[in-house]
mmCIF file as gemmi writes it, N, C-alpha and C atoms, coordinates in Angstrom:
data_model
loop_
_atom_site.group_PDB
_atom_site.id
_atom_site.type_symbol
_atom_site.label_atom_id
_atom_site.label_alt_id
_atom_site.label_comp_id
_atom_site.label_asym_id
_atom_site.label_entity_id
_atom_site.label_seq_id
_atom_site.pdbx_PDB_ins_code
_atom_site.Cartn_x
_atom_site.Cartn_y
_atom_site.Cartn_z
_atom_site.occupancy
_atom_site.B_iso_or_equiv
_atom_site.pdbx_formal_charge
_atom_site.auth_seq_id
_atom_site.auth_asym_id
_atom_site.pdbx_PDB_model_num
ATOM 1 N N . UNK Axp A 1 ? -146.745 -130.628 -3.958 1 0 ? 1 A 1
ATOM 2 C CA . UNK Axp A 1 ? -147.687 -131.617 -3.474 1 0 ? 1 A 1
ATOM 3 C C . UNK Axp A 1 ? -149.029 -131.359 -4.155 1 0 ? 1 A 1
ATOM 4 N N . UNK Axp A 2 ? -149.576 -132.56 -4.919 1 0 ? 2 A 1
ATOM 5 C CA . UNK Axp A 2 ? -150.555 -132.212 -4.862 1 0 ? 2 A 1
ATOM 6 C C . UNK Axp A 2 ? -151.896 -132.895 -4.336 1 0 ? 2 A 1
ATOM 7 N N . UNK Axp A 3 ? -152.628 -132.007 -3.855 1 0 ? 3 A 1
ATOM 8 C CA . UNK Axp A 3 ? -153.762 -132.044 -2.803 1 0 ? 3 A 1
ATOM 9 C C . UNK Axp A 3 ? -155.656 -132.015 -3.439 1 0 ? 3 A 1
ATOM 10 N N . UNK Axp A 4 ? -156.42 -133.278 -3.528 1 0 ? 4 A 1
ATOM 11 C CA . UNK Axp A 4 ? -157.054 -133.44 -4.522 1 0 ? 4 A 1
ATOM 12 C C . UNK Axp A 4 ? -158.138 -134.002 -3.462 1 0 ? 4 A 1
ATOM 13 N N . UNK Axp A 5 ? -159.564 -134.017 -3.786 1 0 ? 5 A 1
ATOM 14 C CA . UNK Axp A 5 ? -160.871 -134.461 -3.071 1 0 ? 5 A 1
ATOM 15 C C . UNK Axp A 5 ? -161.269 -135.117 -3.87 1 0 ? 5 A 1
ATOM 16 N N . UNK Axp A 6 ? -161.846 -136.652 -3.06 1 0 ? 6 A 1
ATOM 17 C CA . UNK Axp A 6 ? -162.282 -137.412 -3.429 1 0 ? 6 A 1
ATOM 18 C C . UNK Axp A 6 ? -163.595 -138.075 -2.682 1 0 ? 6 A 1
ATOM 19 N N . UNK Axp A 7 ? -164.319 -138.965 -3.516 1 0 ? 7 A 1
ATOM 20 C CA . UNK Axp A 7 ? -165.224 -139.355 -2.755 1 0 ? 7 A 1
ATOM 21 C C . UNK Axp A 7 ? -165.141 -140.846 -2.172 1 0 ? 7 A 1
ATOM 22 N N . UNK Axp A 8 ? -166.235 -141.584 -1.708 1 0 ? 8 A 1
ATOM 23 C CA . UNK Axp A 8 ? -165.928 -143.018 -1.57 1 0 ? 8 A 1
ATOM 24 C C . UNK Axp A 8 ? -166.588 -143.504 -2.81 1 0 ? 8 A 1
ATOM 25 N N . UNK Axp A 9 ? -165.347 -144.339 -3.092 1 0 ? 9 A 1
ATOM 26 C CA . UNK Axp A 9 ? -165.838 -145.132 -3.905 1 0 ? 9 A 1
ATOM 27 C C . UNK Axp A 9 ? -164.794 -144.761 -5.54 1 0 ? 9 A 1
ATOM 28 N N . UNK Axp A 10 ? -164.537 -143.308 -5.274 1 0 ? 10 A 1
ATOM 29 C CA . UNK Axp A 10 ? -163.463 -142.997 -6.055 1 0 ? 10 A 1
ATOM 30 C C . UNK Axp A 10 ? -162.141 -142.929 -6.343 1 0 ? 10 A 1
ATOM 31 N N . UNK Axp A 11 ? -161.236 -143.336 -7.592 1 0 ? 11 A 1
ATOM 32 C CA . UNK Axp A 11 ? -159.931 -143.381 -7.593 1 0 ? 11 A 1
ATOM 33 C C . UNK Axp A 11 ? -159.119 -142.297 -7.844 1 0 ? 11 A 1
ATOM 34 N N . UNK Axp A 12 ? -157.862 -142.564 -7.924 1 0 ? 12 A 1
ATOM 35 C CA . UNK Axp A 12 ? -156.837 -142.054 -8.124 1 0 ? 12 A 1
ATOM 36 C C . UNK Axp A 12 ? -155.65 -142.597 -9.08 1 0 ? 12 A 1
ATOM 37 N N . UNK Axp A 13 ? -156.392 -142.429 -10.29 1 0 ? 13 A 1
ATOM 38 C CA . UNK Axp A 13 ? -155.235 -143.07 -11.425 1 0 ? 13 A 1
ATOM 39 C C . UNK Axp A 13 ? -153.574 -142.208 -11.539 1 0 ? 13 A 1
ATOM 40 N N . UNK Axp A 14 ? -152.159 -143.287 -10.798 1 0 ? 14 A 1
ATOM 41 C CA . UNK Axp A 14 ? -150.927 -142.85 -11.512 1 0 ? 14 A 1
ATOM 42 C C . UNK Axp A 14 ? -149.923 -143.087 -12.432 1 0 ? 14 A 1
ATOM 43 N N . UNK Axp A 15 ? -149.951 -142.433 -12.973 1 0 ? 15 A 1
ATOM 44 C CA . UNK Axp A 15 ? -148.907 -142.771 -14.311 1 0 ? 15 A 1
ATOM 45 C C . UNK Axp A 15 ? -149.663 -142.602 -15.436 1 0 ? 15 A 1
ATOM 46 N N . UNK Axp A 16 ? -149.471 -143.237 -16.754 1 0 ? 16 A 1
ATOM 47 C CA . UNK Axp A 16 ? -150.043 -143.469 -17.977 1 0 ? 16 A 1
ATOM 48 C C . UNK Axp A 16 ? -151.638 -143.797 -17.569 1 0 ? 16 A 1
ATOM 49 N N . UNK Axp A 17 ? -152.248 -143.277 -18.229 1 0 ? 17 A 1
ATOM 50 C CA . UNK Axp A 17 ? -153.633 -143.712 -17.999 1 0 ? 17 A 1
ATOM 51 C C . UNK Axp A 17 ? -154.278 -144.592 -18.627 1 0 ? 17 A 1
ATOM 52 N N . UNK Axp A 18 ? -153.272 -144.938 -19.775 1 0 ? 18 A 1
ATOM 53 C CA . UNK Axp A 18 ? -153.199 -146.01 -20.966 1 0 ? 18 A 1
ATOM 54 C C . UNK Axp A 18 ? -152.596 -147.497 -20.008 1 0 ? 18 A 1
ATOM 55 N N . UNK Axp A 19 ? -151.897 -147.257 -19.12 1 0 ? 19 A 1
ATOM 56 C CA . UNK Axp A 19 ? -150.678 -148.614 -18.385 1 0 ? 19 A 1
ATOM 57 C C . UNK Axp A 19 ? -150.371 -147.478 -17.343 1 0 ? 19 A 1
ATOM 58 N N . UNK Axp A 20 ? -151.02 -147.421 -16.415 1 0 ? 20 A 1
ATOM 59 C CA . UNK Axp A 20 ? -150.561 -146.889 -15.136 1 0 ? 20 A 1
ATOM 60 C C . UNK Axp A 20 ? -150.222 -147.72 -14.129 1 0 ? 20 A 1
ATOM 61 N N . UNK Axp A 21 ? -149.184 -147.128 -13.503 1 0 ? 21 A 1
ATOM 62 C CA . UNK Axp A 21 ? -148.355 -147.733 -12.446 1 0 ? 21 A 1
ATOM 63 C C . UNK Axp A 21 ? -149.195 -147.903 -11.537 1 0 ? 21 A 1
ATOM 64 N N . UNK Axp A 22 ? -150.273 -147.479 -11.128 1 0 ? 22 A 1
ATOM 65 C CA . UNK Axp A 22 ? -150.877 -148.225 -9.91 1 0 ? 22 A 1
ATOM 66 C C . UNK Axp A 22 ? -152.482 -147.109 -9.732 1 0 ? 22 A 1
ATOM 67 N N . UNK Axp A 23 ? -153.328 -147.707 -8.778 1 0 ? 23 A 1
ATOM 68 C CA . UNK Axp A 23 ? -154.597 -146.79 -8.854 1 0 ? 23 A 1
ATOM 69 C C . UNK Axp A 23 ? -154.477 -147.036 -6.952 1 0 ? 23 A 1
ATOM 70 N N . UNK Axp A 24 ? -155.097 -145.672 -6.492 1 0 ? 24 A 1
ATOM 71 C CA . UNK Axp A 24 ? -155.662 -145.556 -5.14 1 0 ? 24 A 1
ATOM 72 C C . UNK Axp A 24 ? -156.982 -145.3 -5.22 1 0 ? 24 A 1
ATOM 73 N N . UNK Axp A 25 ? -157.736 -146.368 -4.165 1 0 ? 25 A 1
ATOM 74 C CA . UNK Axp A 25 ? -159.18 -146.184 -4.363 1 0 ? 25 A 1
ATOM 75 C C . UNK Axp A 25 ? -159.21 -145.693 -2.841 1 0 ? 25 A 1
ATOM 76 N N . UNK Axp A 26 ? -160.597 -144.881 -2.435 1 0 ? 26 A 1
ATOM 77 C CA . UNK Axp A 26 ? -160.931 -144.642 -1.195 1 0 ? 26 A 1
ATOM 78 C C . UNK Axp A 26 ? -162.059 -145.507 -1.283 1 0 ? 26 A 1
ATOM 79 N N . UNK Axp A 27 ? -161.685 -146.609 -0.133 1 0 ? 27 A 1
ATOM 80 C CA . UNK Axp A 27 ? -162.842 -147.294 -0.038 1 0 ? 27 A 1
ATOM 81 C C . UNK Axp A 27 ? -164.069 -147.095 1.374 1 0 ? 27 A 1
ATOM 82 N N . UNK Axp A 28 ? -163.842 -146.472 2.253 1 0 ? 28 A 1
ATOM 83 C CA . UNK Axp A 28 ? -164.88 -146.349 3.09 1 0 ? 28 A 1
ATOM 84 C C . UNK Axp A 28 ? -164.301 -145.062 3.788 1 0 ? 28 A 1
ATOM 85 N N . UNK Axp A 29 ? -165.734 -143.898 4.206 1 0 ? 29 A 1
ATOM 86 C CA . UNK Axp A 29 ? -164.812 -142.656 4.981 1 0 ? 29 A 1
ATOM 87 C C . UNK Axp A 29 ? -165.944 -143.063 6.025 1 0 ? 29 A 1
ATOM 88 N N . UNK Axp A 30 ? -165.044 -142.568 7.284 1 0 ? 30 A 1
ATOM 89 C CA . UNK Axp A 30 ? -166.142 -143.14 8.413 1 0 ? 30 A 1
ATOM 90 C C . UNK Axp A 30 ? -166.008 -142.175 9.828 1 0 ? 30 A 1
ATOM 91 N N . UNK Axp A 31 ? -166.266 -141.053 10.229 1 0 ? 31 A 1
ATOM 92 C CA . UNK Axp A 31 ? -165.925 -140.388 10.856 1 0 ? 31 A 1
ATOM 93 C C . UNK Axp A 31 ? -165.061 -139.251 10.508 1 0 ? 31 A 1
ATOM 94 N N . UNK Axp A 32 ? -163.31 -139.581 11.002 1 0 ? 32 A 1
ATOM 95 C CA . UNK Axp A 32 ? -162.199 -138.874 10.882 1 0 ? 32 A 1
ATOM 96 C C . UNK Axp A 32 ? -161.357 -140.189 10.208 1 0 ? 32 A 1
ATOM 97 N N . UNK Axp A 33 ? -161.729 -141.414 10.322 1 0 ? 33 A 1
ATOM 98 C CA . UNK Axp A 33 ? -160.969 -142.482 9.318 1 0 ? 33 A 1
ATOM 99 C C . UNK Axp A 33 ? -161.473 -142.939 7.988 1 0 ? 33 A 1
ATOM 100 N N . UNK Axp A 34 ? -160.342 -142.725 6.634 1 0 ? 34 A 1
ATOM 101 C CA . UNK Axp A 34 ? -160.759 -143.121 5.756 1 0 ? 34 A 1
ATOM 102 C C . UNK Axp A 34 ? -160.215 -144.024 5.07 1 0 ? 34 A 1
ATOM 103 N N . UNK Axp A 35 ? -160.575 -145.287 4.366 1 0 ? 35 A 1
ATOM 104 C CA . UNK Axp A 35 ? -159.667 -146.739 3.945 1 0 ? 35 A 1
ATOM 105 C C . UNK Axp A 35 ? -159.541 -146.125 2.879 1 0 ? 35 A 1
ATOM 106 N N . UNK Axp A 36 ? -157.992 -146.371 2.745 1 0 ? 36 A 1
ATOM 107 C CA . UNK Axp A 36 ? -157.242 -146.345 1.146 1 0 ? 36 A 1
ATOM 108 C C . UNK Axp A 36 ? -156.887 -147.625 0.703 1 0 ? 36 A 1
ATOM 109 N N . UNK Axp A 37 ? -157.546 -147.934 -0.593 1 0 ? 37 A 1
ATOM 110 C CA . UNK Axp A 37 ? -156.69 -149.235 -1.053 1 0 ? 37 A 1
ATOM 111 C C . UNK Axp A 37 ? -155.834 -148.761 -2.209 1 0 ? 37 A 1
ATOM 112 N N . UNK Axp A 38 ? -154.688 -149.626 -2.363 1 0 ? 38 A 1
ATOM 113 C CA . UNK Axp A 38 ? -153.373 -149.61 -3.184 1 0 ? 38 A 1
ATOM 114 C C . UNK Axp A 38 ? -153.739 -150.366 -4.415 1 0 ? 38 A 1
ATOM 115 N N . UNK Axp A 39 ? -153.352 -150.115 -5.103 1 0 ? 39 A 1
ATOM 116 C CA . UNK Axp A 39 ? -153.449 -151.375 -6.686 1 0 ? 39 A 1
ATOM 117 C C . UNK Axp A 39 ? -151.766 -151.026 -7.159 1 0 ? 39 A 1
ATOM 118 N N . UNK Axp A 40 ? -150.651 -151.884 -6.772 1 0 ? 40 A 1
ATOM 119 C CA . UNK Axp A 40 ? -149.203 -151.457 -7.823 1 0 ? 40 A 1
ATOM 120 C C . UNK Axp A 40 ? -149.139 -152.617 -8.107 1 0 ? 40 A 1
ATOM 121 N N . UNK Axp A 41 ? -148.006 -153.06 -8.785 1 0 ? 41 A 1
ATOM 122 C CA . UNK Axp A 41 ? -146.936 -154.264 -8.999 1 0 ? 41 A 1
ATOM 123 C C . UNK Axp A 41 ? -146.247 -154.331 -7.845 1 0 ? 41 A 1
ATOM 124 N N . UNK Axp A 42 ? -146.607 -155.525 -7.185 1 0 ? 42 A 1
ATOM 125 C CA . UNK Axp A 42 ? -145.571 -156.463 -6.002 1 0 ? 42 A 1
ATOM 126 C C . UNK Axp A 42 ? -144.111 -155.509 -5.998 1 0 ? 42 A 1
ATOM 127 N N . UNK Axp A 43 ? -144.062 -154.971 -7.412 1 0 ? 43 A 1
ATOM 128 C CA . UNK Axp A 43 ? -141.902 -154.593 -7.193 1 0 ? 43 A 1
ATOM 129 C C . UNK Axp A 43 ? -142.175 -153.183 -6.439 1 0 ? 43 A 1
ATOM 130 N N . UNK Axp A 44 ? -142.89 -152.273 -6.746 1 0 ? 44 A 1
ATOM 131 C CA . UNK Axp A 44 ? -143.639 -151.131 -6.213 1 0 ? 44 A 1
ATOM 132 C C . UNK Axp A 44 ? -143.561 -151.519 -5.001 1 0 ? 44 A 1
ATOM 133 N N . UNK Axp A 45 ? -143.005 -150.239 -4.099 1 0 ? 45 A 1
ATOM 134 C CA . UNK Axp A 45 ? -142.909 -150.562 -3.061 1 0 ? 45 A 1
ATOM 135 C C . UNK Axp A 45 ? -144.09 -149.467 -2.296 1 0 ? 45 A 1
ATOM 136 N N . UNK Axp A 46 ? -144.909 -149.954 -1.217 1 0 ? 46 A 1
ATOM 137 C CA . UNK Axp A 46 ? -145.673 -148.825 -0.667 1 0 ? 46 A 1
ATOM 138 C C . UNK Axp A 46 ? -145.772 -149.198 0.67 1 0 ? 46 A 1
ATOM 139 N N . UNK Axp A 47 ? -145.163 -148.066 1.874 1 0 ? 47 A 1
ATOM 140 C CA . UNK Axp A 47 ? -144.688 -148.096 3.13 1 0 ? 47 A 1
ATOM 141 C C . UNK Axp A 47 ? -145.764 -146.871 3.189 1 0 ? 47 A 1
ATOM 142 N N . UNK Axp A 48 ? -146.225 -147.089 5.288 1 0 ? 48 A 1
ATOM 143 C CA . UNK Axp A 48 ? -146.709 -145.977 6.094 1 0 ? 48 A 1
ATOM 144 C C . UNK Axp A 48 ? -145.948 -145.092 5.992 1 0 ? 48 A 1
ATOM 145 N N . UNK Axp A 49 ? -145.872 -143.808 6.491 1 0 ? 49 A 1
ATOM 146 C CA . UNK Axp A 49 ? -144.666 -142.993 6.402 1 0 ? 49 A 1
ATOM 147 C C . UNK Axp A 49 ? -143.923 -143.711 7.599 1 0 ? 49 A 1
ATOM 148 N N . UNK Axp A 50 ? -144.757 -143.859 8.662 1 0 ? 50 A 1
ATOM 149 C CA . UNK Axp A 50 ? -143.4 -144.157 10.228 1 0 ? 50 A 1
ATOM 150 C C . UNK Axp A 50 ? -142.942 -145.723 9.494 1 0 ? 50 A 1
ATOM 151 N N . UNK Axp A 51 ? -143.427 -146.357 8.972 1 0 ? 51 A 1
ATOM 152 C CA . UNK Axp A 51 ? -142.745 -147.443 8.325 1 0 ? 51 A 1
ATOM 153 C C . UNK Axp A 51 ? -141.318 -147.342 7.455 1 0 ? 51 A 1
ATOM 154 N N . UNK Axp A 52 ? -141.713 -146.131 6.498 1 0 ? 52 A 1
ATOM 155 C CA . UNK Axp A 52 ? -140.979 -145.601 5.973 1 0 ? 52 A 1
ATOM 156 C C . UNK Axp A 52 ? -139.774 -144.802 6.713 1 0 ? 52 A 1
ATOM 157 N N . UNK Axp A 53 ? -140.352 -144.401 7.632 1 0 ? 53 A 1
ATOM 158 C CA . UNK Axp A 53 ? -139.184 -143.513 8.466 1 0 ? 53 A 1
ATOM 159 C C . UNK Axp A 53 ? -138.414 -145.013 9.043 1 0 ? 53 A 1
ATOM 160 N N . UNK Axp A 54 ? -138.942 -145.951 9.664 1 0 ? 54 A 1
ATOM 161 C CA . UNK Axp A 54 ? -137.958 -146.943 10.783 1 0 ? 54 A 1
ATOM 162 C C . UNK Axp A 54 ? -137.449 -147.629 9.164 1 0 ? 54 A 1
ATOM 163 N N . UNK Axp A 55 ? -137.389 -147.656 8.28 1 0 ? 55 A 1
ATOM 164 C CA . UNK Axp A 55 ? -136.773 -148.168 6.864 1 0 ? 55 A 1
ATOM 165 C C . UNK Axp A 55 ? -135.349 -147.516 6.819 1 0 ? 55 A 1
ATOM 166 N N . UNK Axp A 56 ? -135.511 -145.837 7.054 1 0 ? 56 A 1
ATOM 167 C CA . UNK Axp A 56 ? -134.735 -145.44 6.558 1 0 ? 56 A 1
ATOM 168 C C . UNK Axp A 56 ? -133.587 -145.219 7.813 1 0 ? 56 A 1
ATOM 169 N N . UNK Axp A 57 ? -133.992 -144.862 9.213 1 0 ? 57 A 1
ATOM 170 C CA . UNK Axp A 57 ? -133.504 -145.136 9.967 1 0 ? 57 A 1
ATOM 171 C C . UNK Axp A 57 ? -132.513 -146.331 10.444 1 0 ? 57 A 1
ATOM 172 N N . UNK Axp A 58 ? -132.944 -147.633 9.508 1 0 ? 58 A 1
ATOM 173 C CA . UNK Axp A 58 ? -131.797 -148.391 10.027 1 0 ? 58 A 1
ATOM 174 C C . UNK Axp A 58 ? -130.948 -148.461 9.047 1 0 ? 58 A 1
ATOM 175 N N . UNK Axp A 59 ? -130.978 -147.279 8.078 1 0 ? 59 A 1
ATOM 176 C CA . UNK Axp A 59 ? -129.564 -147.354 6.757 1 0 ? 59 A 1
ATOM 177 C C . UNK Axp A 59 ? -130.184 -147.912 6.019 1 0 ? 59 A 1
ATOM 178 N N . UNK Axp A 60 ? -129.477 -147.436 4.926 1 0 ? 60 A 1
ATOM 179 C CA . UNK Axp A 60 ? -129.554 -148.284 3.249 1 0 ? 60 A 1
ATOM 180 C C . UNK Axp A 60 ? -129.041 -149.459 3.463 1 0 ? 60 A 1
ATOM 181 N N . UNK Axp A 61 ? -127.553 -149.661 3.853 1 0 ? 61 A 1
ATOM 182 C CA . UNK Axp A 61 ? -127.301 -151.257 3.705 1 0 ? 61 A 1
ATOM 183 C C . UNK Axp A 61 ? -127.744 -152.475 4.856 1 0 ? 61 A 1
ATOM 184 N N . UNK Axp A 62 ? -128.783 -151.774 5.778 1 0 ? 62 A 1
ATOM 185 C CA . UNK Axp A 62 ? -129.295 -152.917 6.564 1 0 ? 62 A 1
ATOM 186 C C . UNK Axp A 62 ? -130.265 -153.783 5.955 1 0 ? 62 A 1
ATOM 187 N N . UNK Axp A 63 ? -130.222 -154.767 6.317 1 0 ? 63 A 1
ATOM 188 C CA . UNK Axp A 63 ? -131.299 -156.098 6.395 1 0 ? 63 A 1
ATOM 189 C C . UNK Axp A 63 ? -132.613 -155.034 6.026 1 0 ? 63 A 1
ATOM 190 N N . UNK Axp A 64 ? -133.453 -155.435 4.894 1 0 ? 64 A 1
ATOM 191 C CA . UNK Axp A 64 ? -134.612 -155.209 4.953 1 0 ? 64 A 1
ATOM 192 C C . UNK Axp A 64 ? -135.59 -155.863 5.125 1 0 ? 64 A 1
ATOM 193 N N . UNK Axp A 65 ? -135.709 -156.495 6.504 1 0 ? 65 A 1
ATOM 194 C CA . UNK Axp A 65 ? -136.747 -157.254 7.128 1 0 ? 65 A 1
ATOM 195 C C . UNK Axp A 65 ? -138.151 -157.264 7.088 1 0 ? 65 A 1
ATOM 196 N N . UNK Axp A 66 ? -138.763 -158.007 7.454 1 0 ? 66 A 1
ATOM 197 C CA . UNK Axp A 66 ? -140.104 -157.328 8.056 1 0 ? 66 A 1
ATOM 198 C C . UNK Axp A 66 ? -140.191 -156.417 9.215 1 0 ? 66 A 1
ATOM 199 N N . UNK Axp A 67 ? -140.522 -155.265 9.197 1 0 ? 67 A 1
ATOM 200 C CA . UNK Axp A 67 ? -140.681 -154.428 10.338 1 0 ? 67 A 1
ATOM 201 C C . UNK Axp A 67 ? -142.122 -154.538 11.008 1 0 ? 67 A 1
ATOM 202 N N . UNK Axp A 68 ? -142.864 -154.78 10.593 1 0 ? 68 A 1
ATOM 203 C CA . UNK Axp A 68 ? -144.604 -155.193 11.163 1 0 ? 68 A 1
ATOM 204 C C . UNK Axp A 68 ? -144.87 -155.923 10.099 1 0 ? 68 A 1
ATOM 205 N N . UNK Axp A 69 ? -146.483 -156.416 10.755 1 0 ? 69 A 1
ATOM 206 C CA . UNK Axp A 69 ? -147.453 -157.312 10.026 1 0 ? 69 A 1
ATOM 207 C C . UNK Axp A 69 ? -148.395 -156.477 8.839 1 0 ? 69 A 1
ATOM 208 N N . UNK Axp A 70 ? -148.83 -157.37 8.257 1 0 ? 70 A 1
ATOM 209 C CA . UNK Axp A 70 ? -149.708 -156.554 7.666 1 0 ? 70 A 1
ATOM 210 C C . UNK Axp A 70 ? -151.308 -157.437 7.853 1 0 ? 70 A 1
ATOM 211 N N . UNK Axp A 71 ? -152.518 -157.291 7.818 1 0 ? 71 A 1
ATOM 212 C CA . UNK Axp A 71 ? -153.441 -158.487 8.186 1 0 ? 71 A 1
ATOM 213 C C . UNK Axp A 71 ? -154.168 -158.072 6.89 1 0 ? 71 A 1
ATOM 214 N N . UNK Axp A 72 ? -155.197 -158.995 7.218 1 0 ? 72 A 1
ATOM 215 C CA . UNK Axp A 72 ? -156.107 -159.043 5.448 1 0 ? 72 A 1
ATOM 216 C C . UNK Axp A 72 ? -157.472 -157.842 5.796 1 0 ? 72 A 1
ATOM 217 N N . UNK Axp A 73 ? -157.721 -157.513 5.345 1 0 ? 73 A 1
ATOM 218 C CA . UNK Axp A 73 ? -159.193 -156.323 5.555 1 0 ? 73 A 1
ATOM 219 C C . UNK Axp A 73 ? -160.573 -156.771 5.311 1 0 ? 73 A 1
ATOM 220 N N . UNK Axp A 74 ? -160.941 -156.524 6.701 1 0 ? 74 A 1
ATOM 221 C CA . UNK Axp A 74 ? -162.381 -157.078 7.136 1 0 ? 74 A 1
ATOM 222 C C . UNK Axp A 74 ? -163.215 -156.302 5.784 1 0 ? 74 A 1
ATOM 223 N N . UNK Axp A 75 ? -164.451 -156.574 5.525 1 0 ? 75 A 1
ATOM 224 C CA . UNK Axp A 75 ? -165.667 -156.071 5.384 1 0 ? 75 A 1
ATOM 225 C C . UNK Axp A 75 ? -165.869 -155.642 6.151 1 0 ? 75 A 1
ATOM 226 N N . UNK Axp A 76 ? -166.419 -154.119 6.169 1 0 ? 76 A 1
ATOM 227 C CA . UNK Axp A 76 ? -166.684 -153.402 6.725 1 0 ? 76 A 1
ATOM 228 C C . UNK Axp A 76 ? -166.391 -152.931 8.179 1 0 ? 76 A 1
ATOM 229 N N . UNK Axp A 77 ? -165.607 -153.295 8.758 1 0 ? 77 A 1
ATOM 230 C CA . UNK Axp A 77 ? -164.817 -152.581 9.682 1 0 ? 77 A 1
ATOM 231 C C . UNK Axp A 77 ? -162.993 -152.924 9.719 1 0 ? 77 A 1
């Protein structure tokens, strides 16, 4: 695992740095909560872990439904 400090406002380039598969930005730290935003390709898949866990929990060959919502992100809160 690796385990890296960042600030707000700073990324996290993965893959090729030339054509990377995707960037994580920290966009606001606020207390003990801090916003991560995602940058992949739509085919890239990126789950919560408990999202990820009720994924894997209902089997590989089940229906891969929607399991929750997702909503759009306020400004600033």
């Amino acid at each position: 695992m690796l385990v890296i400090t960042r600030r707000e406002g700073e990324e996290v380039v993965i893959g090729d740095p030339a054509s990377p598969i995707g960037v994580i930005r920290i966009v606001n730290i606020k207390g003990d909560r801090v916003r991560v935003a995602f940058e992949f390709p739509r085919t890239v898949e990126v789950h919560r872990r408990e999202v990820a866990d009720q994924i894997l929990a209902a089997g590989d060959n089940a229906d891969r439904g929607i399991i929750g919502s997702i909503r759009p992100a306020t400004e600033g809160g």
